[in-house]
N, C-alpha and C positions, 0 to 999 in steps of 0.2 A: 474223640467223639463228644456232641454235646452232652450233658447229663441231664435227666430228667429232670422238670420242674416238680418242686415240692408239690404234694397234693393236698388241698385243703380239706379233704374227705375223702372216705372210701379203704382202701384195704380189707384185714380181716375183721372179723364182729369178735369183739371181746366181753366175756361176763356171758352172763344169765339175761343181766337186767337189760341187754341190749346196749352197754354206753355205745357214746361215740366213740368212732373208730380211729383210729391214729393219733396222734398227736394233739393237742388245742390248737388252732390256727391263730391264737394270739404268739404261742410260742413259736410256731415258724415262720410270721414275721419277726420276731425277734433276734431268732437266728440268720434270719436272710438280712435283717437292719445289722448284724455286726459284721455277718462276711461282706457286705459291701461297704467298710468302713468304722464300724462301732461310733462310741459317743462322740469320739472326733473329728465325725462328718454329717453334714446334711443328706438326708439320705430322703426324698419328694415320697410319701404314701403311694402316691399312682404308681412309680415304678416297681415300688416295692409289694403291691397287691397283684402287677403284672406280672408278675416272677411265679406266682402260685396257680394252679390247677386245681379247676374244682372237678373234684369225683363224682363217680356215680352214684343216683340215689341209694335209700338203704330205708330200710322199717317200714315202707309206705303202706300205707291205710286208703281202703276206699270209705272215705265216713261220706260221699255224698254221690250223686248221680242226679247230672241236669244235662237238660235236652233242650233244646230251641223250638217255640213252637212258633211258624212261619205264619200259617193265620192268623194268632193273637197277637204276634211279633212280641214274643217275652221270651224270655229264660223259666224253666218250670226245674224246682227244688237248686234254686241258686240261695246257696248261704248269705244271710246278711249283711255280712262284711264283705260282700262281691256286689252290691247291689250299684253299685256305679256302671256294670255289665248291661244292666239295660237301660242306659239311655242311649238312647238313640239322635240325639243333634249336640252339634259342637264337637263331634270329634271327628277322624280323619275316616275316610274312608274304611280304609283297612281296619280301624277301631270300632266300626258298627257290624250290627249282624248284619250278614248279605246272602242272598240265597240265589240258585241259579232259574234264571230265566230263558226262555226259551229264542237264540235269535241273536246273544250276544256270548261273549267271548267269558267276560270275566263276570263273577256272579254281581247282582244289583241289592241296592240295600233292601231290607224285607221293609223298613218302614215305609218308604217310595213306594214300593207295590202294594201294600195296603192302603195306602194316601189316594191312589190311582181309583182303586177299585172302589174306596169310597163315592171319591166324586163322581164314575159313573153311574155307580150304583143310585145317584141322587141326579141324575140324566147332564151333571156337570156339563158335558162337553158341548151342549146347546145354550149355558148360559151365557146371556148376553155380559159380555166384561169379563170371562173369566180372566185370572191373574192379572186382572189390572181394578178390581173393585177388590176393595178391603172387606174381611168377615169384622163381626164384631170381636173386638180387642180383648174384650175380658174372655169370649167363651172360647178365643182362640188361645189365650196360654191356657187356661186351666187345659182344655184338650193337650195340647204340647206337654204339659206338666203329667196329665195322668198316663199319654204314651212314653217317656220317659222314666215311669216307673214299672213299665211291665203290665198295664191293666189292658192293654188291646183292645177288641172289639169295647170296652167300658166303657174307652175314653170318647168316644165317638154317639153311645146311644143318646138317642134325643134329638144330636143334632141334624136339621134338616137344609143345613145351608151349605153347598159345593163349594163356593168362595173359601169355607174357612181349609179345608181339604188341598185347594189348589193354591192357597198362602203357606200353608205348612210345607207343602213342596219345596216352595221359594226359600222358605226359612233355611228349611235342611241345606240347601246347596249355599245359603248364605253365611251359613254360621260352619261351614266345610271349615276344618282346619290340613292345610292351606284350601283355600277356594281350589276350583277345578278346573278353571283354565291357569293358573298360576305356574304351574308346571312348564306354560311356555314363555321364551323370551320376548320380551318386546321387537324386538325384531322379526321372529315368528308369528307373531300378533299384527303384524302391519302386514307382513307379507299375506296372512294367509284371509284378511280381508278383504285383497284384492282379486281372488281368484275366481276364473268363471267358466274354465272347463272341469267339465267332470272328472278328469286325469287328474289335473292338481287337484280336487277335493278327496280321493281315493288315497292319494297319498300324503296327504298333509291330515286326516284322520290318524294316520299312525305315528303322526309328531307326538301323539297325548297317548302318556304309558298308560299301561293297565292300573289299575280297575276305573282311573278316570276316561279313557275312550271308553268303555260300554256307560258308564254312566251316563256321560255325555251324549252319546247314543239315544238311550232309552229317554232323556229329556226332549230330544230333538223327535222319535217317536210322537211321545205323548204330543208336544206341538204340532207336531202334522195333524195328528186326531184333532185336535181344536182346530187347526184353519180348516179342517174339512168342512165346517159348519158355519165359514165366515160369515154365508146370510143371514143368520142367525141370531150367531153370538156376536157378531162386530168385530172378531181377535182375524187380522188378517196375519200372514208371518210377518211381517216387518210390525206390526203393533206389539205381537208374541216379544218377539227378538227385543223390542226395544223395553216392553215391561222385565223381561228375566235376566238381562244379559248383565242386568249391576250385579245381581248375585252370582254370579261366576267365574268374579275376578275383582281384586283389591289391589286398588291402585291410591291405598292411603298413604305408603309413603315414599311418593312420587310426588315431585313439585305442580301447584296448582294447574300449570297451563299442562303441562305431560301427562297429568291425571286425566284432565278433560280429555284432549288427543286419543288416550287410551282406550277410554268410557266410550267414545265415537267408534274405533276403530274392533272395538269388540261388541258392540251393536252389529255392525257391518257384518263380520265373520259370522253373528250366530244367524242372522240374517241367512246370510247367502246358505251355509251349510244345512241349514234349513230348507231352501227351498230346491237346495239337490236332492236332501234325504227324501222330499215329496215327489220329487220325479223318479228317484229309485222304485217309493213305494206303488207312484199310476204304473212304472213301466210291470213290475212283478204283478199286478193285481191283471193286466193287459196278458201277460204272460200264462196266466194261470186261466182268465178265461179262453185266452184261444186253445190252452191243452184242454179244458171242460170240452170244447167244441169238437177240438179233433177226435177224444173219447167219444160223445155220443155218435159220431160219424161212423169211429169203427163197430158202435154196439148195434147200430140198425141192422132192420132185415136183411138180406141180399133182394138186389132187383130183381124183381118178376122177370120168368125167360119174355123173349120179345111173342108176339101173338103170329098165330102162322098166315100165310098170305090167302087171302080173299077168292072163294073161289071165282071162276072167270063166269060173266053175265051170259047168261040163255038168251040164242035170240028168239 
């Protein structure tokens, strides 16, 4: 039978003073570098730390308690030396807070949904140009800078301009590490630009794993909200599509002409997915008024009985 791999911790607790338990794990790599050889062989680190089992913990301490607060988007009583926890752009998906939202599958980042409600909150989604007019530059990092530190609603007071709100969106999905459509092949990418029944959009949505399909998702949402307003704002979906869709995929180290190709054919895709995700939402909103309808139909009176027949003329 195989033997158990040495354990780098764990067993019994020795002493008073709590030492470490077992052995020093300089010593059993030691031991594991001589029975595979001794000084007379090369013996690679990797294999020889692969050989060892780490045990279970032992003396833990709770010295802190932190909680995520979703409308401020921070971490509250996060130690110092964690403070890289709340930034929130440049890291992966999975590396930012995300909180669940109601409508998709895997939870959405919470700074997106605070980014969201900003810009409504400043009636964004009638400005004319949105994500495709620039906020001012300065007051857009500093904002980035102080939501990246955990200040929340802070980073935000004063300003009264939706543009910077809906660039910070663009940034997040730009500085994604990896971007969010990257996950699919170039081939996947051409194919699923061409698609125009609703069947292949159903299922070519579930090419892109979790948590990037809700992601992608809730962008294509908030898009629809903006072309609702095209008279307005001027963002029709193909203007949408073609201001966001650089940020969703990096095709830097792809040869000149296959980068461009790329850039095209991922316009195309957010394009068309776009304007299915708009006919999902008129058909559910059609959906929801005809049940509104058939409701009030069952809530009326009953009809009055019929009235009785007339009695017959006197001559």
């Amino acid at each position: 039978s195989k033997s158990r791999r040495p354990r780098l911790f764990g067993g019994h607790r020795h002493g008073d003073n709590g030492a470490k338990n077992g052995d020093d794990w300089s010593d059993r790599l030691k031991q594991l570098w001589k029975d595979k050889g001794g000084s007379g062989k090369q013996v690679p680190l990797q294999e020889l730390v692969s050989e060892l089992e780490i045990g279970n913990p032992y003396q833990v301490e709770h010295v802190a308690h932190v909680s995520f607060d979703a409308r401020e988007v921070k971490f509250n009583g996060l130690p110092s030396e964690w403070k890289e926890a709340q930034e929130q752009f440049g890291v992966s998906l999975n590396g930012c807070p995300r909180i669940e939202v109601p409508g998709y599958d895997a939870r959405i980042p919470a700074v997106l949904v605070f980014l969201r409600k900003s810009l409504e909150d400043l009636g964004g989604l009638k400005s004319e140009g949105l994500f495709r007019i620039a906020p001012d530059g300065t007051e857009c990092s500093a904002v980035k800078e102080k939501l990246n530190k955990g200040m929340g609603s802070k980073a935000v007071e004063g300003c009264n301009d939706p543009h910077l709100s809906a660039n910070l969106i663009k940034q997040f999905y730009r500085e994604l590490k990896p971007n969010l459509l990257n996950s699919l092949s170039r081939d996947e990418i051409m194919e699923m630009s061409e698609y125009t029944e609703d069947e292949q959009f159903e299922n070519g949505i579930l090419k892109l794993p979790e948590p990037n399909r809700s992601a992608f998702l809730w962008l294509l949402d908030l898009m629809a909200c903006v072309a609702e307003h095209e008279s307005v704002n001027r963002m029709s979906p193909k203007n949408l599509a073609i201001v966001i869709s650089p940020n969703l995929f990096n095709s830097e180290n792809q040869p000149p002409m296959e980068a461009l190709v790329l850039s095209q054919k991922t316009a195309n895709l957010v394009t068309k997915f776009l304007l299915w995700q708009i006919r999902k939402k008129k058909s559910r909103e059609e959906d929801r008024h005809t049940d509104d309808e058939s409701t009030d139909c069952d809530n009326r009176d009953p009809p009055s009985p019929p009235l009785p027949p007339a009695p017959p003329l006197q001559q």
